[in-house]
N, C-alpha and C positions, 0 to 999 in steps of 0.2 A: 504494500500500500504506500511505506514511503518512498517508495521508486516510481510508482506511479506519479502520485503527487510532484514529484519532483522535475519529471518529465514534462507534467502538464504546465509545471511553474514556466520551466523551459519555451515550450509553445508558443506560450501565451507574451513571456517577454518578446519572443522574435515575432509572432505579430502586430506588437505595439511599435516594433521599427517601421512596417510597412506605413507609410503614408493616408494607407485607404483605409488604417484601423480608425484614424481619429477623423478622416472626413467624414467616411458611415457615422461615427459616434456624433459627428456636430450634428449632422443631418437628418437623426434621428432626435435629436434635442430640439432642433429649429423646427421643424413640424409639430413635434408635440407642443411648444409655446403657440405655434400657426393657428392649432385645432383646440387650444383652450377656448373655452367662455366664461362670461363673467357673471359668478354665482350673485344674483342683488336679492337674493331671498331673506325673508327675517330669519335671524339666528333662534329658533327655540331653544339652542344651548349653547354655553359658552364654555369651552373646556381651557383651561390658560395655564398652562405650564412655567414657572421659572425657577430657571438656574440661577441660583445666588453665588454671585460670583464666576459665573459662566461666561466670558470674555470669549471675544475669536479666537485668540490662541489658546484658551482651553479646549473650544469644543474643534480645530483644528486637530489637536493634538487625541481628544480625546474620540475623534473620528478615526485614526490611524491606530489607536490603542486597539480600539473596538474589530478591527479587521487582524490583527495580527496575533489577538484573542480566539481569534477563529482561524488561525495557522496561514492569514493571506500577508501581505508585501503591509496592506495597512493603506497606503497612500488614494487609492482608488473603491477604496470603501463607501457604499452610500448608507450616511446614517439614514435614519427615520426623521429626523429632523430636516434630512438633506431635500428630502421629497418634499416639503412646504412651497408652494411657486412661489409665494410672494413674501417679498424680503426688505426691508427696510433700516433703518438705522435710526438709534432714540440719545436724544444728549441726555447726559446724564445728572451733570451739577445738580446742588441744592443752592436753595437760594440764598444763604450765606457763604458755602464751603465750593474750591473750584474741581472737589473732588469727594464726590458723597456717599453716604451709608449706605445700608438697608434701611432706615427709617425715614429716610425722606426719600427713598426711590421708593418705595411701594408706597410712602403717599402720594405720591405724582402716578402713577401708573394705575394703581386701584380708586384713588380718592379722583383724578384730574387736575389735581392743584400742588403745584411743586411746595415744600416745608425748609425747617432747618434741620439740620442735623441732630440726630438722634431723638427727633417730633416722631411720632404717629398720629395718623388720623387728627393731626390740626394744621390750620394755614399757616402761613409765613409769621404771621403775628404774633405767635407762640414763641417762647425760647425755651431752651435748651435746662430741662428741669425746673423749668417754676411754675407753679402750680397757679398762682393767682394769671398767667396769664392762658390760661386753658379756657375758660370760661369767656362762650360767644365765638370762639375761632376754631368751633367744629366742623368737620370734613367730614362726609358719609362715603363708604366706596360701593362699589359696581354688586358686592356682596350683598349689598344692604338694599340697592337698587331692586337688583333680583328679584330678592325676598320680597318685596314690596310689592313687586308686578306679579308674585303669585305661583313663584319658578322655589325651589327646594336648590338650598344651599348648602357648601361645604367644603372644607378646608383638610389637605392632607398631605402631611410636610415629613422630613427625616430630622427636623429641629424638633424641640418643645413647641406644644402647638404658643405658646406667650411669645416666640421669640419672633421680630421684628415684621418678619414677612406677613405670616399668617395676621401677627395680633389687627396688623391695619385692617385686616378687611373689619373688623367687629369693636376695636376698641380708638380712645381718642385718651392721650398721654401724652405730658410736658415728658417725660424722659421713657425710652425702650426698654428700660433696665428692672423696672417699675412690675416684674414680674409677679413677685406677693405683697402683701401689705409690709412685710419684713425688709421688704426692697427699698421703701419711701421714708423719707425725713419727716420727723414729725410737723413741721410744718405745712409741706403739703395733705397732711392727713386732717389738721387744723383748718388747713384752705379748702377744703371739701373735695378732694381729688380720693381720689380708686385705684386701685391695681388693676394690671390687664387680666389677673385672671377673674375677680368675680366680675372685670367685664364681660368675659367670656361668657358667661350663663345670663347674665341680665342683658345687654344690649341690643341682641339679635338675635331671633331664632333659628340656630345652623341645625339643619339636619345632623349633616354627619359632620363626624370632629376626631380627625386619626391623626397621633405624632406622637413625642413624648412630654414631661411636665408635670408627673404625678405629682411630686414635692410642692409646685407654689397652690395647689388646693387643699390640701390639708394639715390641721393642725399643727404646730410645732411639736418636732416627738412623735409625730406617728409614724410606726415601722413600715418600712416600705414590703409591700410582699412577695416583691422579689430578691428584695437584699435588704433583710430582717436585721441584719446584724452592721450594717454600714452607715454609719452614722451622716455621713455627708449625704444620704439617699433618703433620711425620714424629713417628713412635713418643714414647711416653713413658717407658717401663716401663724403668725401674732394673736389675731382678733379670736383663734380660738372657732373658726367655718370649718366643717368640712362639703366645701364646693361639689366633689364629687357625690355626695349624698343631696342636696341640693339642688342639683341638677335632677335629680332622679326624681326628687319627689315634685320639680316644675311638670315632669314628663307624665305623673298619674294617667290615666286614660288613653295612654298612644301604647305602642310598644316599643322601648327603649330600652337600647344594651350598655353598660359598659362594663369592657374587657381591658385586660392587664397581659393579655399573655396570647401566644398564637395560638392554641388551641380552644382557648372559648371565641376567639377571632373566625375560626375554622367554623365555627360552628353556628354564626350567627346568619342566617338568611335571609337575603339582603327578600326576599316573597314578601316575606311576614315582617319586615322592620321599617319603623318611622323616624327613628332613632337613633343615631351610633357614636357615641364616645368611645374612643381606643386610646388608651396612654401604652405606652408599652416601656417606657425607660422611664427615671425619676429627672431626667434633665431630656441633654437630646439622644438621640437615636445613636446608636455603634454604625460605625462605618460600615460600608457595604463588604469592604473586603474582610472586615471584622464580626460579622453579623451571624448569629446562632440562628439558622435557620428553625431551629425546635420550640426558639423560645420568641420570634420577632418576623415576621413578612417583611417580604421584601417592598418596595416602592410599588413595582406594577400588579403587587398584590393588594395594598393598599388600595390603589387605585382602580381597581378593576370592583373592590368592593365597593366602596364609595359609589363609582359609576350606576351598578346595579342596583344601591337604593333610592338613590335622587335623581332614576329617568322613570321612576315608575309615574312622575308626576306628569300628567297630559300639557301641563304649560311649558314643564322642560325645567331646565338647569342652571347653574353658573356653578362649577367648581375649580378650585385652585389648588394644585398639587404644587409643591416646592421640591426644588429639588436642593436644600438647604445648605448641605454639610460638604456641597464641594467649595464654598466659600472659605467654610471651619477649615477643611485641611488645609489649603491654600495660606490660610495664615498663621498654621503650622509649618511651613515650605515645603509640606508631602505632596509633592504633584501625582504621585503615586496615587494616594487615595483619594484628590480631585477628579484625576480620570477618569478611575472605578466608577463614581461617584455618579461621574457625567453620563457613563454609558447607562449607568443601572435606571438615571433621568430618562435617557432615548429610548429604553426598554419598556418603560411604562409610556412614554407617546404613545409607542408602537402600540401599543393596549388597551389607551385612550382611543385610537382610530379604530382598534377592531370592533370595538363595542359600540359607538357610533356611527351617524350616518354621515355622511358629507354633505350632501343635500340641507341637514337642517342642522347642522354643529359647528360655530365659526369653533376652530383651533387656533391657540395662538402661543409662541414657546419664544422667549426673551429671557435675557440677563436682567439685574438691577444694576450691576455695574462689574466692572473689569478687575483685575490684579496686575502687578506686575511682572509678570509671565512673559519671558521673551522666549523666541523656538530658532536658533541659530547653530553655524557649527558644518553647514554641507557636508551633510550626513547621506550613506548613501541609501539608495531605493528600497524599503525593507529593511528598513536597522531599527534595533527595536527605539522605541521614542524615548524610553526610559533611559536609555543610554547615553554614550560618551560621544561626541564628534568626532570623527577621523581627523584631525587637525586638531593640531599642538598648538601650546600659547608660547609665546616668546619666553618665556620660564620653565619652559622645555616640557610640560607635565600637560594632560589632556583635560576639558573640560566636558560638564555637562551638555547637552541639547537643549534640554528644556533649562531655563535661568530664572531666578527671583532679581529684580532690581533691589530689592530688600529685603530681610528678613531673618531667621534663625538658621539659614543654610551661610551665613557667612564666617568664617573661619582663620583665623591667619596665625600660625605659630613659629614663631622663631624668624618672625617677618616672612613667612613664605604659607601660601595658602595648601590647602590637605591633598597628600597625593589620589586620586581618585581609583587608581589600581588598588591601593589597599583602603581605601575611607571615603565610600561612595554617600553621596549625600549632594542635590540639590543646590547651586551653587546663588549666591548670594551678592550682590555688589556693596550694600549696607549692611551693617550688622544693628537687626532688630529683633525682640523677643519674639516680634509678630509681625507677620509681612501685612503692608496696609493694602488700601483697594488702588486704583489706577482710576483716571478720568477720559481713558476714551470713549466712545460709544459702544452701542451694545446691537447687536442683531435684535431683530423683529421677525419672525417669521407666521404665517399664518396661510389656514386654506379654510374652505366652508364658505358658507355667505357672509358677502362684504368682505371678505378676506384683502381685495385689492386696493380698501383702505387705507390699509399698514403697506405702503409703498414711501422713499425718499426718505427724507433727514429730517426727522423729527423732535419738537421737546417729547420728554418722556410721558407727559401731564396729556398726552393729546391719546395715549393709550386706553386709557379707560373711559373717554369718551367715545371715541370712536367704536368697540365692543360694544359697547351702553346704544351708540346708535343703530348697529349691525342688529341687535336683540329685541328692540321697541321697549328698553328701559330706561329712566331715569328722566330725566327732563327737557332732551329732545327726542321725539317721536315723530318726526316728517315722517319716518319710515314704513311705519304703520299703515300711514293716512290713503296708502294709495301709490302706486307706482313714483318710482323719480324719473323726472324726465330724462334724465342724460343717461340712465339705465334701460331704457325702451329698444327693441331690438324690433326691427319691423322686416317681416319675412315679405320679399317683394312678390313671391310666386304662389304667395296667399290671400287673396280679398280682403278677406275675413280677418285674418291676423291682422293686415295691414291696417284694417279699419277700427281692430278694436285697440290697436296700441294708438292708434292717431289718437282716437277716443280719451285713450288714457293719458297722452302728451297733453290734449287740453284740458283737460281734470288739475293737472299736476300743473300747469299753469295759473290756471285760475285759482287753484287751492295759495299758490305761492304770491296770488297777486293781493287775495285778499287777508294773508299774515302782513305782506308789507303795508297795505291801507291801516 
């Protein structure tokens, strides 16, 4: 078999010399864009994906990981991600910082309105832990929208579901950090401010709710029941709630689960459920490459359940799966465990699409923001990514491929940095305990209706309107009203069609003539 293989490697590289491989391959690409059309159907669901911390050059790198995983060269791998036609770019700043968080990219992207740094769910107005200026500068996002129009919501992350991504869609917070009541200075608690998690149970009502976080719901001192004996794993919370019970007894008369562990997870039926809480860790989630399959679901297990309770709804959906913890490693300098990370993200699209229709599911998969992840080194065709460059540095010794501009990969002993043959590790240009985020732009990807929205260079803020418009949520609904004119296709070899789309152009006119009267 490895001779076979090996043979076939062989073929396949002396076909890519031919010329006619790559003109076939454009010309097979240039038609399929030829024969696209343009879905302008309302979205009855909105499935939105993000990598936190998913930069080009991660999902670059973690596109070739993914193929080389599966014994291929890596380079000409098509993620599931890859398959999205329409591609776009989102800035990313917060409106203070020229280089921003999770907490003020998912207010901009969920809520529409860009924040400051380490805000959730408040405007600009807000600063950065004070409580007295929370009050009046509330943002609502697309989650909340949803819910409102009548759609089944739901959030499910490899973070704590409190931690920055998720909490926006449900909570509004001077500081991210602000996880249990144990989190807040007693003055904001004076100023009448809350923790994001009994915002969690009061603000919104989310269907489902899968990630980790046991600890900021209950009690201070309560054993965690998976690590009975780990003290950094029991309860946090001051005020003396248990949130988790709480929550249960909001739910009387529905049918509502919550699980701790993968086997009451296995068991819960998404037929018969109105309801799903899943904590499964006391903070976040174990890495994917780190992950007890016995004891923890993977991402596109999560996600596939979630899916199968919140389409049971005839009006449809909004769920937001995070793909959290490739950000966490990254600012560990494990690129190693970002990749993993990335793919086990693409694994669950892939599973997000199975289960859905395209016809009525806008898809949508974006970063919040980048890291400093460079992919250099002319390395050759099939070497693994995780590796060393073929090329020496002027100090005679080899370097990484993949590079931190900063971070705990940096190293220097006896004035000379770590030989990589014997002390392989992620190379670093700054030495920091923690690699920070990076300020370029982020991909946008999307397909389903209105997908061709998310085209060009975009504020980040123009995200979660645009969905909201695609869906007939939140507070523009043109889309609702009746065909858009510049969306009208008029078949010339139809009467009929011709006649009723004319019909509909003047509808769509006149609807538009008398908003501006």
């Amino acid at each position: 078999a490895a001779v076979e293989t090996r043979q076939l490697s062989v073929a396949l590289c002396r076909s890519k010399e031919n010329p006619e491989f790559w003109r076939s391959q454009a010309k097979k690409t240039l038609q399929s864009a030829l024969d696209r059309k343009l879905n302008t159907n309302v979205a009855k669901n909105i499935l939105f994906f993000l990598g936190d911390g998913m930069g080009i050059t991660t999902y670059t790198a973690a596109r070739i990981l993914k193929g080389q995983l599966q014994n291929q060269s890596g380079e000409e791998t098509v993620m599931t991600m890859d398959t999205f036609p329409n591609v776009g770019l989102a800035k990313t700043y917060s409106v203070d910082f020229q280089i921003s968080d999770s907490a003020a990219t998912a207010t901009a992207y969920l809520c529409g309105v860009k924040t400051n740094l380490n805000v959730i769910g408040l405007s600009g107005a807000a600063r950065n832990g004070i409580c007295k200026t929370q009050k009046g500068n509330e943002v609502t996002s697309i989650l909340k929208w949803a819910k409102d129009a009548g759609k089944s919501v739901g959030i499910v992350t490899s973070t704590r579901v409190q931690h920055a991504t998720p909490a926006t869609t449900y909570a509004h917070s001077a500081s991210r950090k602000w996880y249990s009541d144990a989190d807040m200075p007693a003055s904001a608690k004076v100023d009448g401010c809350t923790d994001i998690s009994s915002q969690l149970i009061r603000n919104t009502d989310i269907d489902v709710i899968i990630g980790g976080g046991r600890k900021y719901m209950t009690p201070q001192g309560t054993k965690d029941p998976e690590y009975p004996r780990d003290y950094a794993s029991r309860g946090k919370r001051k005020d003396g709630r248990n949130l988790i019970n709480e929550w249960q007894k909001l739910k009387i008369g529905k049918v509502a689960h919550y699980v701790w562990n993968k086997t009451d997870f296995d068991a819960v039926d998404p037929e018969n459920t109105d309801y799903l809480m899943a904590l499964f860790e006391p903070g976040d989630l174990r890495f994917e490459v780190e992950r007890d399959p016995r004891m923890d679901p993977s991402i596109t297990e999560t996600t596939e359940k979630a899916i199968r309770i919140l389409q049971k709804n005839p009006k449809g959906f909004f769920l937001l799966v995070e793909g959290g913890r490739i950000d966490q490693a990254h600012h560990k300098g494990r690129a190693y465990m970002a990749l993993h990370e990335t793919v086990a993200l693409d694994n669950a699209i892939a599973k997000g699409l199975e289960l859905t229709k395209e016809a009525e599911t806008l898809t949508v998969v974006m970063a919040d923001h980048s890291h400093p992840l460079t992919f250099n080194g002319f390395p050759f065709r099939g070497q693994s990514i995780l590796g060393k460059s073929p090329l020496w540095a002027t100090d005679m010794m080899p370097y990484t491929t993949l590079m931190y501009g900063n971070g705990p990969g940096h190293k220097i002993i006896n004035g000379k940095r770590p030989d990589l043959r014997n002390d392989y590790l992620q190379l670093a240009a700054v030495p920091l305990q923690s690699t920070t985020h990076s300020g370029e732009d982020v991909a946008v990807l999307a397909r389903g209706p209105m997908a061709h929205l998310f085209q060009g260079v975009q504020e980040q803020s123009y995200i979660a309107h645009a969905m909201a418009y695609a869906a007939c949520v939140g507070a523009d609904l043109r889309h609702c009203q009746g065909p858009v004119l510049h969306s009208t296709t008029i078949d010339s070899n139809n009467p009929a069609s011709a006649s009723s789309a004319l019909l509909s152009s003047v509808l769509s006119a006149l609807l538009a003539l008398k908003v501006l009267i």
